[in-house]
C-alpha positions in Angstrom: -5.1 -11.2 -11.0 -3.8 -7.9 -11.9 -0.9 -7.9 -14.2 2.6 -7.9 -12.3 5.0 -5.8 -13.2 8.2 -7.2 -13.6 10.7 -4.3 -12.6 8.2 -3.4 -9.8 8.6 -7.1 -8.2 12.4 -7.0 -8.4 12.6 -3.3 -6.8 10.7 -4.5 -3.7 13.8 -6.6 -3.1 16.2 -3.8 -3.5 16.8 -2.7 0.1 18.1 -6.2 0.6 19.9 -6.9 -2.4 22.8 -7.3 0.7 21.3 -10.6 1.5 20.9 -11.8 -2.2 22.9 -14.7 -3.8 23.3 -14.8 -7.7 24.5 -17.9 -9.2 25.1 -18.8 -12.8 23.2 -22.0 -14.6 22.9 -22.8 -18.1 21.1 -19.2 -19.8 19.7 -17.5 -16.7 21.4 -15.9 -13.7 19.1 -17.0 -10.6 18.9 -14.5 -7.7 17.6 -15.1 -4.9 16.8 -14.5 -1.5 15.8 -16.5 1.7 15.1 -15.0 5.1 13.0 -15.9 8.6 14.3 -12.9 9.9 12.6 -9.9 11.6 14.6 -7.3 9.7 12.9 -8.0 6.6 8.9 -8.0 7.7 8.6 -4.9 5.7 8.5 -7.0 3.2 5.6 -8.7 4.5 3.8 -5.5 5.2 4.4 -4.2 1.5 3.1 -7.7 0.6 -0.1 -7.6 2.5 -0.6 -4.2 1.3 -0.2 -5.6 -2.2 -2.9 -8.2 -1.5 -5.4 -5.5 0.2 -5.1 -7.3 3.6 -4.0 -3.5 4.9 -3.9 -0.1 4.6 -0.5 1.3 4.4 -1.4 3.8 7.5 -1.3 1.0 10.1 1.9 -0.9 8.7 4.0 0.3 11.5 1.2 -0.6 14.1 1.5 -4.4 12.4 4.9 -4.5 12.5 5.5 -6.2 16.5 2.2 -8.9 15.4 4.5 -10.1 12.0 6.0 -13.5 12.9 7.8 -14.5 9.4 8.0 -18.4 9.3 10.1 -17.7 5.8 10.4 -15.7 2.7 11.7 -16.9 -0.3 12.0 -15.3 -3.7 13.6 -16.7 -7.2 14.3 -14.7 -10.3 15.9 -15.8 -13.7 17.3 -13.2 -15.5 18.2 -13.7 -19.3 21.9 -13.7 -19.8 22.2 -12.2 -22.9 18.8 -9.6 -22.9 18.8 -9.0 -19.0 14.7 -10.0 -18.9 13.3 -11.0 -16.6 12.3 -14.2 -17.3 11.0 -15.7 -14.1 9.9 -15.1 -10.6 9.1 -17.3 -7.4 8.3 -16.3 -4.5 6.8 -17.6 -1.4 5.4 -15.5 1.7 5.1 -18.0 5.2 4.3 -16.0 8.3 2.1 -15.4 11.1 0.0 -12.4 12.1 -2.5 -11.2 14.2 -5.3 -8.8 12.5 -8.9 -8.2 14.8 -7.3 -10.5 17.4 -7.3 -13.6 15.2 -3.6 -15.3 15.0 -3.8 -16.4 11.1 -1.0 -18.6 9.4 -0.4 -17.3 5.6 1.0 -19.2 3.2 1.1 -17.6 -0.4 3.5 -19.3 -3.1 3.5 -17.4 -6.4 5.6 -18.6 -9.8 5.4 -15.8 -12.4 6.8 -16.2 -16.5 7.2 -13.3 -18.2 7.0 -14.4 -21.8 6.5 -12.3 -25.2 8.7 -9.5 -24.2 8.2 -6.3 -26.5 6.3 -8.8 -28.8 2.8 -6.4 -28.5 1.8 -4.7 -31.3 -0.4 -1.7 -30.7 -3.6 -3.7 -29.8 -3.1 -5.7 -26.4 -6.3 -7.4 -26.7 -5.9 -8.8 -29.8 -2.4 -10.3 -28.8 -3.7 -11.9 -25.6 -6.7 -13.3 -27.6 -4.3 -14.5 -30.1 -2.3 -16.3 -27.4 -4.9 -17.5 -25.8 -6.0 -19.3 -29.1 -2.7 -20.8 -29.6 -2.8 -22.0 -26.0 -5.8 -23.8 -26.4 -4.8 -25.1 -30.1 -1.5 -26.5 -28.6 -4.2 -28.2 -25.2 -6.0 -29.9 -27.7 -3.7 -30.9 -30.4 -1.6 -32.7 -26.9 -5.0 -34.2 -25.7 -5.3 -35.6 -29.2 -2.3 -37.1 -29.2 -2.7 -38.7 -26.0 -6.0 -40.3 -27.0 -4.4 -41.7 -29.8 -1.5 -43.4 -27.6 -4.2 -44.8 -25.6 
């Protein structure tokens, strides 16, 4: 998967931000946004885009075969940095490509940890986090097997 960008995701949204609810719990501010509606397959064609199923050229030509069954999207926003901290969403819709009707049903849940935590050398960081991942896996498998 090729890495999201956080600001990108959110600005996809923006056109809509009209049909977005916020709401206020415990550290996070959740926004989010539900639709089945026809205004908003645009979405869906940015979104297949995204995924390689089209080229942008023919997006308006897609546009009368979209049927959207629902789109929902989640964020939590940091209260007191304004991060991004998480993002759901979840493309349901029909569409006809090459005369095949195909049902797609893509659910995505995003955390954006270790904000401006990178030193100069990505790949050392990620290789670094990986390691503690797999330190933290197997220190909680031991524990179980000694429950057991």
């Amino acid at each position: 998967m090729d890495m999201v960008n956080p600001i990108d995701e959110m600005n996809r949204y923006e056109p809509f931000q009209e049909s977005m609810l916020m709401k206020e719990i415990e550290d996070f501010y959740e926004v989010s946004f539900r639709t089945d509606q026809e205004q908003h397959i645009p979405l869906v064609l940015d979104k297949m885009e995204q995924w390689g199923m089209i080229e942008e050229e023919i997006n308006e030509d897609l546009s009368d075969v979209v049927e959207i069954e629902r789109i929902d999207m989640v964020a939590f926003i940091d209260k007191e940095t304004y991060e991004l901290h998480q993002f759901d969403t979840r493309y349901r819709f029909t569409v006809e490509l090459q005369g095949d009707l195909q049902q797609i049903d893509d659910q995505q849940s995003i955390v954006f940890e270790h904000w401006n935590e990178v030193g100069e050398d990505l790949e050392s960081f990620v290789h670094e986090i990986i390691a503690e991942e797999q330190q933290e896996n197997e220190e909680d498998e031991d524990e179980e097997s000694i429950q057991d």
